[in-house]
PDB file of N, CA, C and O in Angstrom:
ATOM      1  N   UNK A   1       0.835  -1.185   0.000  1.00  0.00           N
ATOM      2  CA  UNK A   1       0.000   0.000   0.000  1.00  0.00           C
ATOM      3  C   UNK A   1       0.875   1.242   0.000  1.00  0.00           C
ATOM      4  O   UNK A   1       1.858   1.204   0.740  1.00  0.00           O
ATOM      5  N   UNK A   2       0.658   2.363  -0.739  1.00  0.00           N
ATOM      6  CA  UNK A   2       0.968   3.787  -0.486  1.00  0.00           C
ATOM      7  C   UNK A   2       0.449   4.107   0.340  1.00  0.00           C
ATOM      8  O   UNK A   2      -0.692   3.744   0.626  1.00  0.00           O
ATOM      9  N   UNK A   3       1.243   5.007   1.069  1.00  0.00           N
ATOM     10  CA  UNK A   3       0.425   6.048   2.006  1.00  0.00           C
ATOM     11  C   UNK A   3       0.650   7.395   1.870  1.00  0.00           C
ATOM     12  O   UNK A   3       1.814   7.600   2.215  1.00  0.00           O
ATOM     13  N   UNK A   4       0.015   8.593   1.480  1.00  0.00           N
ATOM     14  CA  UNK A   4       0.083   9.542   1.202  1.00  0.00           C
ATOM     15  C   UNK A   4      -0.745  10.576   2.334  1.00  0.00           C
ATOM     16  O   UNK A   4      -1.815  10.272   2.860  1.00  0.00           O
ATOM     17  N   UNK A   5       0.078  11.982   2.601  1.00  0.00           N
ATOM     18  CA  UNK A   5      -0.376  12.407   3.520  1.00  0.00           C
ATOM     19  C   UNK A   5       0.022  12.586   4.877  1.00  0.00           C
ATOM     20  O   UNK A   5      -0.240  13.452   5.713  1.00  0.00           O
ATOM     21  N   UNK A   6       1.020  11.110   4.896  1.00  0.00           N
ATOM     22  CA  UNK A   6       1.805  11.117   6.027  1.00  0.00           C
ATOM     23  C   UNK A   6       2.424  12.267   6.623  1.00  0.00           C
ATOM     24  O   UNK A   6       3.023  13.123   5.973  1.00  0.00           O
ATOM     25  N   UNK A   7       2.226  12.277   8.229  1.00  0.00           N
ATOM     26  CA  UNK A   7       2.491  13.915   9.362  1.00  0.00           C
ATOM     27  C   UNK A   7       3.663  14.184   9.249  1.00  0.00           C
ATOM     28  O   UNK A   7       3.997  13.022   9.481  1.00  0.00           O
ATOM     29  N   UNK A   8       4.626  14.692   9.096  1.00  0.00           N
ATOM     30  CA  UNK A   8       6.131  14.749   9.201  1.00  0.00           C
ATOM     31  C   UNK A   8       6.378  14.131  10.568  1.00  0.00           C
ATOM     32  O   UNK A   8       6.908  13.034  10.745  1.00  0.00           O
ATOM     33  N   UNK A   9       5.967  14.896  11.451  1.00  0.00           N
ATOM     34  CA  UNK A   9       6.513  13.911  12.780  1.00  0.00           C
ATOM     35  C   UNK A   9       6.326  12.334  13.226  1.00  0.00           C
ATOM     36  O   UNK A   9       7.085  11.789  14.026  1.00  0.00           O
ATOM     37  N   UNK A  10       5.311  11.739  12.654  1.00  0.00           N
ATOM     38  CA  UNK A  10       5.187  10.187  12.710  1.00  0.00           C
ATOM     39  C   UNK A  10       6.188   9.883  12.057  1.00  0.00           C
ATOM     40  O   UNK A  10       6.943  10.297  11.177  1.00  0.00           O
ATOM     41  N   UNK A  11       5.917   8.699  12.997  1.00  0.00           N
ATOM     42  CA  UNK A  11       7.577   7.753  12.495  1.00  0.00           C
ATOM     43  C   UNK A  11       7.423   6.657  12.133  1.00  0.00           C
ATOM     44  O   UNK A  11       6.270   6.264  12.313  1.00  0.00           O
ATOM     45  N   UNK A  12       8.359   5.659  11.500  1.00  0.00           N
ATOM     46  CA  UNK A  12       8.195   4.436  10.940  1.00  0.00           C
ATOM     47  C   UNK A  12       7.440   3.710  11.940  1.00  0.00           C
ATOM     48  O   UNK A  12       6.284   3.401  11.648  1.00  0.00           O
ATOM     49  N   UNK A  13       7.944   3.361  13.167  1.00  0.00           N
ATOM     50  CA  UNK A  13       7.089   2.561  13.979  1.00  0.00           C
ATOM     51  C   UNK A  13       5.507   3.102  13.857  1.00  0.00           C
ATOM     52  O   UNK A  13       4.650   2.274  13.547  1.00  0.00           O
ATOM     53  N   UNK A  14       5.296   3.869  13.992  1.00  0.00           N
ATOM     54  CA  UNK A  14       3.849   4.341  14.716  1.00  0.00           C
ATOM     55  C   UNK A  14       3.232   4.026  13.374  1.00  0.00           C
ATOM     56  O   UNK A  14       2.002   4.054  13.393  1.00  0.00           O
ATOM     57  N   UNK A  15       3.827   3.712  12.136  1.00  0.00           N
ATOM     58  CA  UNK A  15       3.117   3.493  11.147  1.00  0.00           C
ATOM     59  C   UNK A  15       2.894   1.610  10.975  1.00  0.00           C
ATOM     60  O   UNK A  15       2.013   0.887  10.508  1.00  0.00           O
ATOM     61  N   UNK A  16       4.066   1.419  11.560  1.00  0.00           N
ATOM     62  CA  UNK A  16       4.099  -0.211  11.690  1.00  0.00           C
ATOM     63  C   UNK A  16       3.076  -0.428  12.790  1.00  0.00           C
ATOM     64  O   UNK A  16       2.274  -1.347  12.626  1.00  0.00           O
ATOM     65  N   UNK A  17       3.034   0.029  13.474  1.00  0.00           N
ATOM     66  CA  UNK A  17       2.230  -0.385  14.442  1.00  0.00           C
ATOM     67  C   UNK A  17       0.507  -0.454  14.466  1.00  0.00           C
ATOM     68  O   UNK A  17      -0.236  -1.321  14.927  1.00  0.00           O
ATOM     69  N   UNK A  18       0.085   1.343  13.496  1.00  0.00           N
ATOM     70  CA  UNK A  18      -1.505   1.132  12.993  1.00  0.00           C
ATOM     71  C   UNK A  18      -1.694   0.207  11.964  1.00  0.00           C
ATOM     72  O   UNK A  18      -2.759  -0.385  11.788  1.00  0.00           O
ATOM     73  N   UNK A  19      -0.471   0.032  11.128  1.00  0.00           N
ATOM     74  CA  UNK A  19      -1.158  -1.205  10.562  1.00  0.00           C
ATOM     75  C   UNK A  19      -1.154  -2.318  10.542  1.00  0.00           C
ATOM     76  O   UNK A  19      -1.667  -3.093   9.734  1.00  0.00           O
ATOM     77  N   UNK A  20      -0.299  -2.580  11.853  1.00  0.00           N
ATOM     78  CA  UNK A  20      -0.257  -4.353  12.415  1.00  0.00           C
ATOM     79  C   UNK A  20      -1.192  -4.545  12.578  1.00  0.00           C
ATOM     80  O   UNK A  20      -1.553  -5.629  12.122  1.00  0.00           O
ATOM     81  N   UNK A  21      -2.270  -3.712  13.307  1.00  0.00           N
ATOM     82  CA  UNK A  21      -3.631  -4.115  13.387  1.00  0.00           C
ATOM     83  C   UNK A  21      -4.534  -4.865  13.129  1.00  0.00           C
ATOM     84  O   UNK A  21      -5.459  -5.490  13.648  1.00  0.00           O
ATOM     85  N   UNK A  22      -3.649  -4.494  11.412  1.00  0.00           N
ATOM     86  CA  UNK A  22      -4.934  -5.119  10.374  1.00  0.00           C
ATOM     87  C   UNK A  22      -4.215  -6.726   9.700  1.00  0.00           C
ATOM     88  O   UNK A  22      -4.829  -7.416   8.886  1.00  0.00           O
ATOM     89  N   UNK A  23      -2.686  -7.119  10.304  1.00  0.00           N
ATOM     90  CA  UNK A  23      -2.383  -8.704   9.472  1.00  0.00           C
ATOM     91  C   UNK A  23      -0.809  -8.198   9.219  1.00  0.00           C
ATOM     92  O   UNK A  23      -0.398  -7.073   8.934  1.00  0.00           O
ATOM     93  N   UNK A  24      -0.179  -9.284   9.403  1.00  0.00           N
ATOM     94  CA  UNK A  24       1.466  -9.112   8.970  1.00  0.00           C
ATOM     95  C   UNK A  24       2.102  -7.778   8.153  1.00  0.00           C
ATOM     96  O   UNK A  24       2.193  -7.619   6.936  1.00  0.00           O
ATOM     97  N   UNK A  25       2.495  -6.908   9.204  1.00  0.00           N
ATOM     98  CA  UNK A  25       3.285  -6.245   8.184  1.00  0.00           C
ATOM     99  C   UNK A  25       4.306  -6.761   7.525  1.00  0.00           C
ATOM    100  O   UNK A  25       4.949  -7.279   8.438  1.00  0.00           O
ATOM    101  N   UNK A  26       4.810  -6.938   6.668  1.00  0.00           N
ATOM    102  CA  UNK A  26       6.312  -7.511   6.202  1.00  0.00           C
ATOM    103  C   UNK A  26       7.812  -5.970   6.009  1.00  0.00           C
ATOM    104  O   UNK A  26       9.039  -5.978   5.919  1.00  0.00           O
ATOM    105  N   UNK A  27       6.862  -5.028   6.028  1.00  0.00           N
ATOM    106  CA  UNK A  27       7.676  -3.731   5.502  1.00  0.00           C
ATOM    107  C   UNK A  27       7.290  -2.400   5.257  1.00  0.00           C
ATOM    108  O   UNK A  27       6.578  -2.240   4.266  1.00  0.00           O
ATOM    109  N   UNK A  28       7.624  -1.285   6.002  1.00  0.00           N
ATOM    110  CA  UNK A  28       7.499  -0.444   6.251  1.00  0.00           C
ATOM    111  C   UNK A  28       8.866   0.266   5.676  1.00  0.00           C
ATOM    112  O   UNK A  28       9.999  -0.054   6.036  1.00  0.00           O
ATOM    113  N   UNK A  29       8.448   1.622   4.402  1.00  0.00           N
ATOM    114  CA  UNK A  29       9.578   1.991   3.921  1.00  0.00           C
ATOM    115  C   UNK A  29       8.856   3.500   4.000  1.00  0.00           C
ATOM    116  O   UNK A  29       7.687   3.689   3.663  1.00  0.00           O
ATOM    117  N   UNK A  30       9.774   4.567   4.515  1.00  0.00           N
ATOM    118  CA  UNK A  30       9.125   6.087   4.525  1.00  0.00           C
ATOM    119  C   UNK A  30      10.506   7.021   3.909  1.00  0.00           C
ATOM    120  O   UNK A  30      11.391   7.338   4.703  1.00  0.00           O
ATOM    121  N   UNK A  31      10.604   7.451   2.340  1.00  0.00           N
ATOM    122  CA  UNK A  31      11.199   7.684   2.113  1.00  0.00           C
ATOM    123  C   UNK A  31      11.797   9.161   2.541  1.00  0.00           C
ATOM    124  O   UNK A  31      11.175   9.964   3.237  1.00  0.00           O
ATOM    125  N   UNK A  32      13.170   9.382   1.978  1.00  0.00           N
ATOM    126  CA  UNK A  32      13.081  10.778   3.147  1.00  0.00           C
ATOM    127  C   UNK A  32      14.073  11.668   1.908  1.00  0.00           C
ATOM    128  O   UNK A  32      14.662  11.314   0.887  1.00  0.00           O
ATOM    129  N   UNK A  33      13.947  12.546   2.385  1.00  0.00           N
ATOM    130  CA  UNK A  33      14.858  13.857   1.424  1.00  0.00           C
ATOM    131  C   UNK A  33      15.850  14.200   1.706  1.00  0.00           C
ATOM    132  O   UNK A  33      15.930  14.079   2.928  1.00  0.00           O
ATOM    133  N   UNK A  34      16.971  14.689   1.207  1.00  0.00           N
ATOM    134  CA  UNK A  34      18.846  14.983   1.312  1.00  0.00           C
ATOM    135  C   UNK A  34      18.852  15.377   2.510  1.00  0.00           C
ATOM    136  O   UNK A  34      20.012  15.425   2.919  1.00  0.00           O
ATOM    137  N   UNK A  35      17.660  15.869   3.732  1.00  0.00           N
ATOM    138  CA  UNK A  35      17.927  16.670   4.704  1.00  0.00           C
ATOM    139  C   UNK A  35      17.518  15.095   5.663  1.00  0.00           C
ATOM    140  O   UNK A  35      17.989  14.868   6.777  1.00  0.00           O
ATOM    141  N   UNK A  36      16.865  14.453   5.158  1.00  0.00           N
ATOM    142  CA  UNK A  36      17.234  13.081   6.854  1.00  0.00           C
ATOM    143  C   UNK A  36      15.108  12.950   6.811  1.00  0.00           C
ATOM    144  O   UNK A  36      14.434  11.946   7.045  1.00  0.00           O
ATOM    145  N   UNK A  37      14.623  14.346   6.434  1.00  0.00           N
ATOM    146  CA  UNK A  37      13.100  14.319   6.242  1.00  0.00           C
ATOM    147  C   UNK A  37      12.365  13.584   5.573  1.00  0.00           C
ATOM    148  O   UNK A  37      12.445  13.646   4.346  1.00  0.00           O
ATOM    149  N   UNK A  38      11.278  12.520   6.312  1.00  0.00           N
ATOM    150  CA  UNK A  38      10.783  12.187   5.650  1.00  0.00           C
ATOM    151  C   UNK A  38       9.837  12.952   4.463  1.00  0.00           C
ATOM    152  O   UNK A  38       9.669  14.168   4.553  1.00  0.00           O
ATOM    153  N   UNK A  39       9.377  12.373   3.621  1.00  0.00           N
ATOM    154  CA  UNK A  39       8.563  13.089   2.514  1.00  0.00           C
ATOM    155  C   UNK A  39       7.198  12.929   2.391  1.00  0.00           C
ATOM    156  O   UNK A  39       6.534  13.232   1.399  1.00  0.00           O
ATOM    157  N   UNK A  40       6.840  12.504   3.298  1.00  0.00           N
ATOM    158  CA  UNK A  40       5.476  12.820   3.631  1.00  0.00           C
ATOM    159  C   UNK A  40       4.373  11.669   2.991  1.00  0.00           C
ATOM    160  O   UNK A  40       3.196  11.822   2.664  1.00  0.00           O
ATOM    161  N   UNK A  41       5.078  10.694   2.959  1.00  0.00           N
ATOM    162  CA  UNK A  41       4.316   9.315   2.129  1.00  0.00           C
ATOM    163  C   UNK A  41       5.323   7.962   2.496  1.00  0.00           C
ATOM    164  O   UNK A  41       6.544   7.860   2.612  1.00  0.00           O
ATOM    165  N   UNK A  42       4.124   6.919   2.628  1.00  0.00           N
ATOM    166  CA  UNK A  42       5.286   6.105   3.092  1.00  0.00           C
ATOM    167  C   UNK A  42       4.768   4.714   2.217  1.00  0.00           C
ATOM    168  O   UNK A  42       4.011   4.832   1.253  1.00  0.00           O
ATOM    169  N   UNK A  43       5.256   3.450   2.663  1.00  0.00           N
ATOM    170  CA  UNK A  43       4.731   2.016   1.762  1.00  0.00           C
ATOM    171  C   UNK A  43       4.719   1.313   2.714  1.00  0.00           C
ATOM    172  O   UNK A  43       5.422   1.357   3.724  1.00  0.00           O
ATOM    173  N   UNK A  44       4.141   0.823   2.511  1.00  0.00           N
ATOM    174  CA  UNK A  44       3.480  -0.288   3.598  1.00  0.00           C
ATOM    175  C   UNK A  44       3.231  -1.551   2.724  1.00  0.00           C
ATOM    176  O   UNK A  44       2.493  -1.579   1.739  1.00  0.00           O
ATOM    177  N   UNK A  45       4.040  -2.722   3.283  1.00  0.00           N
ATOM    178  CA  UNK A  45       4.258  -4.226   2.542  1.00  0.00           C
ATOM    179  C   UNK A  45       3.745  -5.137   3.428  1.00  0.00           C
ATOM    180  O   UNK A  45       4.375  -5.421   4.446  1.00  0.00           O
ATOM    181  N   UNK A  46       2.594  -5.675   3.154  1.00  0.00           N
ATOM    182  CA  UNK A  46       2.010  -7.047   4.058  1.00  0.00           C
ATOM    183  C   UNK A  46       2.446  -8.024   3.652  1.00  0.00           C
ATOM    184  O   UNK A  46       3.467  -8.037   2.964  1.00  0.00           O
ATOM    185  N   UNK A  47       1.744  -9.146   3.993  1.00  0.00           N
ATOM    186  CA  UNK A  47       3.030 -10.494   4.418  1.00  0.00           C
ATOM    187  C   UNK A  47       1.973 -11.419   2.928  1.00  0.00           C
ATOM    188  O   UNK A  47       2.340 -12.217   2.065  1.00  0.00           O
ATOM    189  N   UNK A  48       0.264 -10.645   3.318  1.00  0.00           N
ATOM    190  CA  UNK A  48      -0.687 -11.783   2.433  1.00  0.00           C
ATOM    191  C   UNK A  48      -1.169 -10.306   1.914  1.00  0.00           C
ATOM    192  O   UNK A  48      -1.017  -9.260   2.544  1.00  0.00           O
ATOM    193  N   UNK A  49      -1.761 -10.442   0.679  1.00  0.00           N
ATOM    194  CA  UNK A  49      -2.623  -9.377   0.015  1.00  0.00           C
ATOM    195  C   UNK A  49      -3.963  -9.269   0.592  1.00  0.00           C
ATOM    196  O   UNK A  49      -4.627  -8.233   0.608  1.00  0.00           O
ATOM    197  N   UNK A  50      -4.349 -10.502   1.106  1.00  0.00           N
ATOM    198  CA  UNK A  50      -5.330 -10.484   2.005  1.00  0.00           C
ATOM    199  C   UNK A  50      -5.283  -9.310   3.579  1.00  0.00           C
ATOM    200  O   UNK A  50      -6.260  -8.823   4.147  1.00  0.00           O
ATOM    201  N   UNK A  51      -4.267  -9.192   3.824  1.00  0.00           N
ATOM    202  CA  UNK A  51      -4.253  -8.534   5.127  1.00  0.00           C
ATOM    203  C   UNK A  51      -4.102  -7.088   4.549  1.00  0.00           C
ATOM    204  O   UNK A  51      -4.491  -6.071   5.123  1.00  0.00           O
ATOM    205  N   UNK A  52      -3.650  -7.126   3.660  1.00  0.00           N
ATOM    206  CA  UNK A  52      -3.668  -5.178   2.592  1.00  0.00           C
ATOM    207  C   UNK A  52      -4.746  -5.052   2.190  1.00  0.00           C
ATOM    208  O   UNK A  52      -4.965  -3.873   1.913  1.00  0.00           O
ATOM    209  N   UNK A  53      -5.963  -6.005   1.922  1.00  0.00           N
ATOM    210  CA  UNK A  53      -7.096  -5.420   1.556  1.00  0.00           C
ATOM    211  C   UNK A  53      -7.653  -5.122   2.669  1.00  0.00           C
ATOM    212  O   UNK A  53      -8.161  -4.008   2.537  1.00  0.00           O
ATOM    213  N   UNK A  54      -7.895  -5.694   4.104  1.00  0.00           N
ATOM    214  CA  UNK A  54      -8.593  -5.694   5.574  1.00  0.00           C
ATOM    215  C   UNK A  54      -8.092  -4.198   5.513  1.00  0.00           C
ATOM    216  O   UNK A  54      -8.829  -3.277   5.159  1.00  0.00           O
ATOM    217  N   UNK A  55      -6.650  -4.020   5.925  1.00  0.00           N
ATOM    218  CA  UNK A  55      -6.070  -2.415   5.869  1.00  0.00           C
ATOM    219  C   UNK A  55      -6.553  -1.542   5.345  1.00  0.00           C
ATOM    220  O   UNK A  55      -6.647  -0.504   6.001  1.00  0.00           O
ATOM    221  N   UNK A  56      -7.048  -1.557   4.012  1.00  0.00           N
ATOM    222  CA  UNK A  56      -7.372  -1.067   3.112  1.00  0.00           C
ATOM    223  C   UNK A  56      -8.465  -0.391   3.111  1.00  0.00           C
ATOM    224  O   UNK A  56      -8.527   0.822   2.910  1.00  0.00           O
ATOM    225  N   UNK A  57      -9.923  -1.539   3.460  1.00  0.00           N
ATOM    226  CA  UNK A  57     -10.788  -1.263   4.077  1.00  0.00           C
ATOM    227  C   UNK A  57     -11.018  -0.483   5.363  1.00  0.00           C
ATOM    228  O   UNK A  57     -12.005   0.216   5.592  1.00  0.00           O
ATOM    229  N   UNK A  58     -10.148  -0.658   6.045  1.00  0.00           N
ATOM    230  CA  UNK A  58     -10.578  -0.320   7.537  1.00  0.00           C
ATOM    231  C   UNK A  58      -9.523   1.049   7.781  1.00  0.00           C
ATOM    232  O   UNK A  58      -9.776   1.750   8.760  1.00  0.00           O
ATOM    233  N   UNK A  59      -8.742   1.302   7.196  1.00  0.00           N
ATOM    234  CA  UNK A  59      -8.299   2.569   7.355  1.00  0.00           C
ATOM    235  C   UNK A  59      -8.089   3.922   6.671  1.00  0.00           C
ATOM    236  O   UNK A  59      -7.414   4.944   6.794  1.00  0.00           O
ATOM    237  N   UNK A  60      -9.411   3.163   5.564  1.00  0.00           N
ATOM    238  CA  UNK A  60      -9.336   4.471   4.329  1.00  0.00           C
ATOM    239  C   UNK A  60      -9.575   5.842   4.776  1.00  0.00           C
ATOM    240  O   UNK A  60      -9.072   6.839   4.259  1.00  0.00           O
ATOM    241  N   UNK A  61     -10.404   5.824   5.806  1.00  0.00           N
ATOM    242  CA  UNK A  61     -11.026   7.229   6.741  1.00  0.00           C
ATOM    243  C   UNK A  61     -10.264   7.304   7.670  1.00  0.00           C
ATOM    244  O   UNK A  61     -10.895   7.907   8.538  1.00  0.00           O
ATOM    245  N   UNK A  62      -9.035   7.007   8.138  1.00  0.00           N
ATOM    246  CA  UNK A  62      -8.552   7.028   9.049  1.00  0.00           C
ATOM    247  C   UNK A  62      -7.168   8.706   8.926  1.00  0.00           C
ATOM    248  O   UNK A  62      -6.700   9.279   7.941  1.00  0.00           O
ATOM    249  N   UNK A  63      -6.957   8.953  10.556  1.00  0.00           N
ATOM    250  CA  UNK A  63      -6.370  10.232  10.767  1.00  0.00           C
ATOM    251  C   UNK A  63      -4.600   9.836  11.483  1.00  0.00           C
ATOM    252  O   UNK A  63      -4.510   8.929  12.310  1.00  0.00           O
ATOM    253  N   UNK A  64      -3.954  10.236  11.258  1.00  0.00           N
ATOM    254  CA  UNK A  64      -2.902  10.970  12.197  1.00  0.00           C
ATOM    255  C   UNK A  64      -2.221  11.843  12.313  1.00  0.00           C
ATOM    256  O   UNK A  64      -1.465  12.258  11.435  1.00  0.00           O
ATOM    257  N   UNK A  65      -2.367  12.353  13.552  1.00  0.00           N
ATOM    258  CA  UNK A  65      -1.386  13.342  13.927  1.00  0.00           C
ATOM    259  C   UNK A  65      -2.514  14.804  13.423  1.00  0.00           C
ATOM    260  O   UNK A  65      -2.115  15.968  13.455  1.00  0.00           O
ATOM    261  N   UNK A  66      -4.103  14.346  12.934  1.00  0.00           N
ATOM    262  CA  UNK A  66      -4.841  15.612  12.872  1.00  0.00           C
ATOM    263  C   UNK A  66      -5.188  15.291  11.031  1.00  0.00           C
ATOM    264  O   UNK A  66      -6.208  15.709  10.483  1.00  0.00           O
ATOM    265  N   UNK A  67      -4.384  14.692  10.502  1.00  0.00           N
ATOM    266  CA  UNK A  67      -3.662  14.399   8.957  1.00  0.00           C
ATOM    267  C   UNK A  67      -4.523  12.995   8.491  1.00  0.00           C
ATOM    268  O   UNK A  67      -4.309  11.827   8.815  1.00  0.00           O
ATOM    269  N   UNK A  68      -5.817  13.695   7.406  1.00  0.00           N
ATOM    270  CA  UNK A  68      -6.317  12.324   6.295  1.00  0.00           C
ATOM    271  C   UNK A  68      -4.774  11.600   6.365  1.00  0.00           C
ATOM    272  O   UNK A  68      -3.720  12.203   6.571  1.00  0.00           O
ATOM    273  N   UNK A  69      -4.991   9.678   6.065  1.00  0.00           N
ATOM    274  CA  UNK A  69      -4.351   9.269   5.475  1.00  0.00           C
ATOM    275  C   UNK A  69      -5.048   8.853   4.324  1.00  0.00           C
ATOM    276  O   UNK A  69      -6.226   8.499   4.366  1.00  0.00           O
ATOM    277  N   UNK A  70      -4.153   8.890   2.973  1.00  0.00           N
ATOM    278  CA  UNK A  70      -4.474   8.767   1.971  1.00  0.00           C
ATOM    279  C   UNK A  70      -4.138   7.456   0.979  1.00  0.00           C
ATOM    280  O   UNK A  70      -3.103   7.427   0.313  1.00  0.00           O
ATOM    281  N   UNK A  71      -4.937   6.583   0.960  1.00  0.00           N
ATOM    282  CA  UNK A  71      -4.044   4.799   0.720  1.00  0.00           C
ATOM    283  C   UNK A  71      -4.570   4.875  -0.286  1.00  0.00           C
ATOM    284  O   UNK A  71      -5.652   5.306  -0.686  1.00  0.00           O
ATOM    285  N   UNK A  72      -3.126   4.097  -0.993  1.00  0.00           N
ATOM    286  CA  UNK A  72      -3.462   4.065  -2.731  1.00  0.00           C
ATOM    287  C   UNK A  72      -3.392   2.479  -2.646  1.00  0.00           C
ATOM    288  O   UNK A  72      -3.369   2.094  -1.477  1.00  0.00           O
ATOM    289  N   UNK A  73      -3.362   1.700  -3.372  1.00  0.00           N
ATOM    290  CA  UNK A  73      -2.577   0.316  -3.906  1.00  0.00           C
ATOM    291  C   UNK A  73      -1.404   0.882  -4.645  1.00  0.00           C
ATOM    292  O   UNK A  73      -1.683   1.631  -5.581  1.00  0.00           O
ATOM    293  N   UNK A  74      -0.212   0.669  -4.405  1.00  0.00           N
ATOM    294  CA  UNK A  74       0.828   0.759  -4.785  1.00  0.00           C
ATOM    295  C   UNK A  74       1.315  -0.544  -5.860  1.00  0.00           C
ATOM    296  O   UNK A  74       1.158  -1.754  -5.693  1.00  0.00           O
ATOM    297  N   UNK A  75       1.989   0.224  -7.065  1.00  0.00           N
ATOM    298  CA  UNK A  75       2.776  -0.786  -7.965  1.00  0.00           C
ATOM    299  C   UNK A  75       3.856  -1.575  -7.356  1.00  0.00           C
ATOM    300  O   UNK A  75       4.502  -1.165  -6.392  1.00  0.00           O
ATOM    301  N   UNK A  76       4.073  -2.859  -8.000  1.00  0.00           N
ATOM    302  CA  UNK A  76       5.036  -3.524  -7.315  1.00  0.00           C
ATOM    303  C   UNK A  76       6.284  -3.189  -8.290  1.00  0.00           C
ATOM    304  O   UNK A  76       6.195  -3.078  -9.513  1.00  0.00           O
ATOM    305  N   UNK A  77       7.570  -3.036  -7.451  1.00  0.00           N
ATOM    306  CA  UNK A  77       8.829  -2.701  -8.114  1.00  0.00           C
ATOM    307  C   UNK A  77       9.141  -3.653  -9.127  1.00  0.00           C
ATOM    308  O   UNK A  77       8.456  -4.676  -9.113  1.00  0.00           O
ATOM    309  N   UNK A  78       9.920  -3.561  -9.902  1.00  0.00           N
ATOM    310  CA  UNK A  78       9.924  -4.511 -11.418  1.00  0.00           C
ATOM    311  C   UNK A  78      11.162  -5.257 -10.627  1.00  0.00           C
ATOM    312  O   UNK A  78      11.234  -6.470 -10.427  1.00  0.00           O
ATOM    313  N   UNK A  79      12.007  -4.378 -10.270  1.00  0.00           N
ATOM    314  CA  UNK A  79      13.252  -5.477 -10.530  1.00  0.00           C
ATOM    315  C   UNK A  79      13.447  -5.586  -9.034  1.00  0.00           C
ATOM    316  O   UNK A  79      14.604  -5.988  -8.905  1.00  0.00           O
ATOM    317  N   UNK A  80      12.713  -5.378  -7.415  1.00  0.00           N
ATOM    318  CA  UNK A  80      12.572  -6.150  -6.431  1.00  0.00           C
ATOM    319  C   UNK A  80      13.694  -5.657  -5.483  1.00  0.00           C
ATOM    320  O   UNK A  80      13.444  -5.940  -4.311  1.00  0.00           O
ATOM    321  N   UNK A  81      14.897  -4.978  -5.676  1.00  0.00           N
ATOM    322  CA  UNK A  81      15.871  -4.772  -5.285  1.00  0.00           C
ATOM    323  C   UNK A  81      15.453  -2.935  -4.453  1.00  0.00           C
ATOM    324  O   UNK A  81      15.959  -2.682  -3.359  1.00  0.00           O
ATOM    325  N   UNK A  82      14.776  -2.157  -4.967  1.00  0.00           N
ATOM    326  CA  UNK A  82      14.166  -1.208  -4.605  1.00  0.00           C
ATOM    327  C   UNK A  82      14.967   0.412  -5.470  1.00  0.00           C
ATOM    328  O   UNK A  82      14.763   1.596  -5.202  1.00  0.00           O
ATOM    329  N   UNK A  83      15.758  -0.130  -6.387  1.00  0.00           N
ATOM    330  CA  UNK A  83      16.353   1.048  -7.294  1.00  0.00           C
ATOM    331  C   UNK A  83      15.829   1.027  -8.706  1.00  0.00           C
ATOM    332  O   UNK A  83      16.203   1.877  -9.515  1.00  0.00           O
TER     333      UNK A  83
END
């Protein structure tokens, strides 16, 4: 899953953690900018596609930090390595 919208101050955990909720995370990636900042969107990798759709469902209306989160289905990387 994408997540778009993401608070600047949340952090990887607190993102691993709302969506353990919903079934295996496998991976939590929040990319960040030349300054160490994240960029305000993060990915979220479950373990079954089944547990990304429950997520999916259940946290489309969901808030943090005051901040819509905004969940896309995200493309899967071609070549797996993440470049």
């Amino acid at each position: 899953l994408m997540v778009k919208n993401v608070p600047f101050k949340a952090t990887k955990s607190e993102i691993h953690r709302l969506f353990a909720s919903f079934g295996d995370v496998k991976k939590v990636r929040l990319p960040k900018t030349f300054n160490g900042r994240h960029r305000g969107f993060a990915f979220v990798e479950f373990v079954t596609g089944d547990d990304a759709k429950v997520a999916m469902r259940s946290l489309g209306r969901s808030h943090l930090y005051g901040r819509h989160l905004v969940l896309e289905w995200a493309e899967e990387e071609e070549n797996g390595d993440g470049l």
